[in-house]
N, C-alpha and C positions, 0 to 999 in steps of 0.2 A: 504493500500500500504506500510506505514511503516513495518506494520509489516511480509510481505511478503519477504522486503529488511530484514529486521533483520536476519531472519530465513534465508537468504541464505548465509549471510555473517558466521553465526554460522556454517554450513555446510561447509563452505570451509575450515575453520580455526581447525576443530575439531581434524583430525588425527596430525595437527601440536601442536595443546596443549596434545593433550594425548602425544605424545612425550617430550614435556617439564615438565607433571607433572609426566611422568615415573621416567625424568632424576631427579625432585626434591626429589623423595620415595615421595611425596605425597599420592599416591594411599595406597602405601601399609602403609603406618603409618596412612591413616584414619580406615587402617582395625584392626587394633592392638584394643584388649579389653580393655575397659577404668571400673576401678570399684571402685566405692566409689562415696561419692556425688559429684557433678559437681562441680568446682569452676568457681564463677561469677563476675566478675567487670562491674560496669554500670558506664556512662560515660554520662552525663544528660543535655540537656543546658536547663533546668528547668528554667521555667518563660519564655523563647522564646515566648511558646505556651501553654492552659493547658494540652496538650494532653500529654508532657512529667508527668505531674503531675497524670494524669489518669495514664500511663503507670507504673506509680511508685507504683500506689495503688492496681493494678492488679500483679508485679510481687512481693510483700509483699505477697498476699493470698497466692503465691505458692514457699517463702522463704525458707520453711521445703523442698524442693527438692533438693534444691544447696547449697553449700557454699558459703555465701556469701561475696567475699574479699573485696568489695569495691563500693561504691556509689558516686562517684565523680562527681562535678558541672565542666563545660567546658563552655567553648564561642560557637559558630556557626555560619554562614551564615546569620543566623536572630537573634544573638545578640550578636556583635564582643566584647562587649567592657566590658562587664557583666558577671559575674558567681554567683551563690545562693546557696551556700550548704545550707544558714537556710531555705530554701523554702523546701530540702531533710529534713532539720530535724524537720520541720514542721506536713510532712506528716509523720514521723516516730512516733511522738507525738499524735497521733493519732490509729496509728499503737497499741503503746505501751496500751493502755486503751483497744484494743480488743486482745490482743495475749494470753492470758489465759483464754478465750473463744474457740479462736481457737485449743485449743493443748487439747480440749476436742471431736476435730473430726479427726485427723492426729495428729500424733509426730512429733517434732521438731522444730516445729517455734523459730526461734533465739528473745533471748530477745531482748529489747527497746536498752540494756545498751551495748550489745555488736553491734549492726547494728550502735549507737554513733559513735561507736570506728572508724568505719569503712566508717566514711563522711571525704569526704580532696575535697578540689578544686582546681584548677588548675590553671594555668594564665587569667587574662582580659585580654589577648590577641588574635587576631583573626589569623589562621592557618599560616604557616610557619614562621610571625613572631616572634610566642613563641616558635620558636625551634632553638637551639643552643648554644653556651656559657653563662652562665650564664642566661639562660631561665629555668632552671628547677620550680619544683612550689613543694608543698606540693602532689599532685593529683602523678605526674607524681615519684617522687622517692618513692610513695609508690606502683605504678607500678614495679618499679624496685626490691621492696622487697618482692613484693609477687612470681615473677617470679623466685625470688632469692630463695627461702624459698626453703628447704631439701623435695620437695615432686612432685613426676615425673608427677601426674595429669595436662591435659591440663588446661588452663587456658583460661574460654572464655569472651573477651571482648564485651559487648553487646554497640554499638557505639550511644546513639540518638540525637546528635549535632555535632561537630567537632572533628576532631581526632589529634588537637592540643597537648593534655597531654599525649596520648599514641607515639604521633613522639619525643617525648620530651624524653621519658623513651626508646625509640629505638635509641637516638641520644646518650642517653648516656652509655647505654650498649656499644653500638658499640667504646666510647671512649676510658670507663674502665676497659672492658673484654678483655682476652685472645681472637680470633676469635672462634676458636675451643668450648669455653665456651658462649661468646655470640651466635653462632648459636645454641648450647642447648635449649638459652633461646626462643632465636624465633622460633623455634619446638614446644615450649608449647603453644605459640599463638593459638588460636581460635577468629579470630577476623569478626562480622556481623557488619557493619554497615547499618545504613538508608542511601541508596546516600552518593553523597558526598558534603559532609555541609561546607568544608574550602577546599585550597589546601593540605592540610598534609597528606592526603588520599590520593591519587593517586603517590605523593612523598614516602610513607611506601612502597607503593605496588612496586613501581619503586628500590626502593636501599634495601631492605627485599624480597626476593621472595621467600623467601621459606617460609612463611609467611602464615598460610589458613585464605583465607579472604575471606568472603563471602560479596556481593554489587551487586547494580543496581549503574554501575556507571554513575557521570554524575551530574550536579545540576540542570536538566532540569528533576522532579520526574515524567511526564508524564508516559513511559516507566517502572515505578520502581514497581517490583513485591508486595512489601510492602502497596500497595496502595487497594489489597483485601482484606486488614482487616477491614475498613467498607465504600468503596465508593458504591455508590448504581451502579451496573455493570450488567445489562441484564443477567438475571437467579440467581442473587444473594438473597439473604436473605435478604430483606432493614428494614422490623419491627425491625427485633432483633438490630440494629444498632440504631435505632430511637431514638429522642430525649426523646419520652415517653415511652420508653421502658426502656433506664437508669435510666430515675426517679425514673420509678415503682419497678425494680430490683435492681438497685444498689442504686440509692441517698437516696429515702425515704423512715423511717422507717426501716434503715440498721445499725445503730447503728452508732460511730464517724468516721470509717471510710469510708463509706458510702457517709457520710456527705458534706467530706471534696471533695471527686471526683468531680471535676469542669464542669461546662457546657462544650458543644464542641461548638469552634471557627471554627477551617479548616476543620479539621476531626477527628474521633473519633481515639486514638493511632494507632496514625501513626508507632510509636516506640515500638510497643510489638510484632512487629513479631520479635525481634530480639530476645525474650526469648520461643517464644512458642514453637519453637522447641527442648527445651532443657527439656520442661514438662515429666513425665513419662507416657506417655499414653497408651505406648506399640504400638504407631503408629512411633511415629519420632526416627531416630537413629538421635544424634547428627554428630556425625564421616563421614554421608555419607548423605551430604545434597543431593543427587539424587536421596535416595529413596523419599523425599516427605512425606509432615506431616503437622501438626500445621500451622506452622512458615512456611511455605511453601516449591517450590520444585526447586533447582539449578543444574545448569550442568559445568562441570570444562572445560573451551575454552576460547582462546583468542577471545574477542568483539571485534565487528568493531568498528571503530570512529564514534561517534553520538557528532554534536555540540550543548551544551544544549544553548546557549546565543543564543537563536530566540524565537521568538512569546514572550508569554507572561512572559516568562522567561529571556528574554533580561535583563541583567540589566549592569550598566557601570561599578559598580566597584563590577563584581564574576569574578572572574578568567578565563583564558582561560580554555575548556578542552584541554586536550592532550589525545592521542591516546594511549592502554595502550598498558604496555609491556611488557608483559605474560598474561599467561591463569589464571582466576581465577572462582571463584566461583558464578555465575550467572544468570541471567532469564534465564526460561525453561519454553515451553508450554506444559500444560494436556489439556487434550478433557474430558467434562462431557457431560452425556443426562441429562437435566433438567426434571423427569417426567412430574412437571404439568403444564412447558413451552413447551410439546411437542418440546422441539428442545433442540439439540447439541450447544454448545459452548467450543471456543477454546481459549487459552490464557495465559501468563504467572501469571497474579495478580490470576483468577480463582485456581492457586496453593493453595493460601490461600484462596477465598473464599468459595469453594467446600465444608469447613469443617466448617463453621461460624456459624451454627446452636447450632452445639457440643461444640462450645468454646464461644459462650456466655452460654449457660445455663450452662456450668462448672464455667462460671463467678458467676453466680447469684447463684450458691449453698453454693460458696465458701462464697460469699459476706453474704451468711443467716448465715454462721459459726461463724462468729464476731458476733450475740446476742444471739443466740437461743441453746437449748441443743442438744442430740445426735438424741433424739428423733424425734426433731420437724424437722429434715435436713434430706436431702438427700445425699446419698453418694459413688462415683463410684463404678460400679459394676464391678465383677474381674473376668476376660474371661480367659480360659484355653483350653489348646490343648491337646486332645488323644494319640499324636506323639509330632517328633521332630516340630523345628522351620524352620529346613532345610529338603528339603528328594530330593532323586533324584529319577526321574525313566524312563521308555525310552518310545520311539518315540510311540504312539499309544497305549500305557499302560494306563487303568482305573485303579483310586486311589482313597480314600476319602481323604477330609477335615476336620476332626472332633472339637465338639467344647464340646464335652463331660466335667465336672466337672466345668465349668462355674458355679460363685454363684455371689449373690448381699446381701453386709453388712448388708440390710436394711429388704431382707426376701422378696425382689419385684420381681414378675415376669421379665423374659426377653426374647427379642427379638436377634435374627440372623438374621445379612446379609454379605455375601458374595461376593465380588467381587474383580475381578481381578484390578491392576494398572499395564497397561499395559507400561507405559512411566519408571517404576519404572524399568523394568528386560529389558535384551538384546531380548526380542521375542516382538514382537512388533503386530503380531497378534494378534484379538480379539478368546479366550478360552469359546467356547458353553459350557454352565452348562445344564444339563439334567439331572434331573427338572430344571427348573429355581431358583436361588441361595436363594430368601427371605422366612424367616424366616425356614430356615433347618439350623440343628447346624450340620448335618451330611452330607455332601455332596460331592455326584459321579464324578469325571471329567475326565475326556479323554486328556491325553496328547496331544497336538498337533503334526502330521509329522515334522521330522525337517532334517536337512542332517546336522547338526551342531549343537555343544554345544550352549544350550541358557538355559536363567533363563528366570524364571516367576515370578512375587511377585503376591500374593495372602492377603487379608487383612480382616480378620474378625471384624466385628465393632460388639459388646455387648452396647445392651441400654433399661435401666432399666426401669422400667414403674412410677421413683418415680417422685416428683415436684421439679424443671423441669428433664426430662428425662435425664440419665448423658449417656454419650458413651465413651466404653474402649476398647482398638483392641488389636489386634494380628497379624503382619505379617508371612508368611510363603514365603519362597524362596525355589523355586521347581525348581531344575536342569534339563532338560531332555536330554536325550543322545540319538542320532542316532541308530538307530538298525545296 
């Protein structure tokens, strides 16, 4: 029943937020080319939970993909009064002992001595009250220097405790800049958070709107799309998340970093869907959390009011929520067919679980690259298209999908499949494949009738037959035009 109310309230509100995110350029600044490495700030309230500590050691294996600005310890919801950067540089110590193992299967891995540089903390203060005069910290003006820094790339803040040190560094932009100059800087924002861990979040979102913020908002995570990265959810994948599944794969026999990955208390990384879609997988755009990927799939609307202080969630001193005030970036449901549950499921967490197979055994390859040689590893396989990325073509027109010159590093056979994301494109019908899509790298489709412009996303998934199987895609976005 909740989630029948969600899903209507999101209907009503939608042509009102797309009006508000037209009037911000939202849209069209997420469509603008972004190139060079990504730059990253994590914001950690490490020791809370160990899950922020797993999450810290899974987004270390995939360092070499972004730049990394910053590693910042924060307070939260679940530990106001506390911050640990040596808990961050702990795991970095660790880190440091396998990174020249790693850069023997990918480039780039940033050293021990520059990721250093790059720990600051923020206040022991718990949300809005470290914000204001004389509240700044180490964390938050080096927020302010990196947004500052001569280079137009967004800057995306991956939030997994409070967002105390980033309102900190918004409170003082807005003191010491020009207007004109400070809204530059908040342009560059990329900001995901886990929920919302203090009130300074829902305050950013309130006096920042033009702000891209992606959230399940609310401190009631019931609701929170974040929560498909490994709660065991009817059709999901529950071994690969399993306690003796991370022994086997990542704890032991993994070399120091390995080692260091802690048991799970609540749940296993709760906080790495805030980087997984920033991975290169050639499934996620960062710029356009609607297509759906990794890290899962969001839609840009104003929420309705949901009060998280009930049930189990009640507690005396979390904040009130407030009802938000603009459209942002938010839960979205996909529909899967489970094959070998014979049934359909619907859902926004399924964004992310859908894919969970693929992103632990990307784990667990990674995790073999910290001991082992080039040899003894597996390594993604690298899927390619016949055509463009885009093509258009009209209403009842038969096209292929080609997946011709597709190769894997390792000289391993590979499989094809095909399918459509229909939540991804404005056509919302389901596209009959004739043949049926598995295992053809070349495949027939029949445009669908349409009386209007629509898109279609098309997604080829490449997966190599090494140990464990790695999966790499390709989207294709196919225009089709009314005859």
């Amino acid at each position: 029943m909740a989630i029948k109310l969600f899903k209507n309230s999101r209907v009503r509100v939608r042509w009102a937020a797309l009006a508000v995110g037209l009037s911000l350029g939202l849209f069209s600044r997420c469509s603008a080319q972004v190139t060079g490495k990504l730059r990253v700030i994590v914001l950690t309230d490490i020791e809370a939970d160990p899950d922020d500590t797993q999450s810290l050691i899974r987004f270390l294996l995939y360092s070499n993909q972004w730049r990394v600005e910053g590693l910042i310890a924060t307070t939260s919801i679940h530990q106001q009064h506390r911050v640990a950067p040596e808990s961050i540089l702990k795991v970095l110590a660790a880190y440091k002992k396998i990174q020249p193992n790693l850069l023997l299967h990918e480039k780039g891995f940033p050293t021990y001595d520059e990721l250093r540089l790059k720990v600051k903390h923020g206040l022991a203060v718990y949300g809005m009250q470290g914000v204001g005069e004389g509240k700044h910290s180490e964390g938050s003006d080096w927020i302010v220097k990196v947004l500052d820094a001569p280079d137009d790339r967004p800057v995306w803040v991956t939030v997994w405790g409070g967002t105390t040190t980033l309102a900190q560094a918004l409170w003082t932009i807005r003191q010491t800049k020009r207007p004109a100059e400070a809204e530059r800087l908040y342009k560059k924002l990329r900001v995901y958070t886990i929920s919302d861990q203090d009130d300074s979040g829902p305050w950013i979102r309130r006096n920042f709107p033009s702000i891209f913020y992606i959230v399940s908002p609310g401190y009631n995570y019931t609701y929170a799309t974040w929560l498909g990265m490994s709660f065991p959810y009817p059709g999901s994948n529950k071994d690969i998340v399993s306690n003796a599944w991370l022994a086997s794969n990542i704890q032991q026999g993994h070399g120091p970093l390995g080692a260091a990955y802690p048991d799970v208390a609540y749940g296993m990384e709760g906080d790495t869907p805030s980087f997984l879609g920033l991975i290169d997988n050639g499934l996620d755009d960062p710029e356009h959390p609607n297509y759906g990927g990794w890290g899962g799939r969001y839609e840009y609307y104003l929420p309705g009011f949901r009060d998280s202080n009930v049930g189990m969630f009640k507690r005396e001193n979390w904040p009130a929520d407030e009802p938000e005030t603009r459209a942002i970036w938010t839960n979205a449901d996909d529909s899967v067919y489970v094959a070998t549950d014979k049934t359909g499921y619907t859902g926004n967490q399924l964004t992310i679980w859908r894919w969970r197979t693929a992103v632990q055994n990307d784990f667990a390859a990674r995790m073999a690259w910290t001991t082992k040689s080039f040899g003894a590893c597996n390594h993604p396989p690298v899927p390619a298209l016949a055509h463009a990325d885009h093509l258009t073509v009209h209403s009842g027109e038969t096209f292929h999908l080609n997946a011709a010159g597709s190769s894997d590093p390792d000289g391993d056979s590979l499989s094809y499949l095909w399918f459509q994301y229909p939540e991804a494109g404005t056509y919302k019908g389901i596209v009959s494949f004739r043949p049926y899509a598995s295992n053809l790298y070349d495949l027939p489709v029949t445009a669908p009738v349409v009386d209007s412009v629509q898109t279609i996303h098309f997604i080829l998934a490449v997966t190599d037959k090494g140990t464990p199987p790695l999966t790499r895609y390709k989207r294709v976005i196919v225009t089709v035009l009314p005859r």
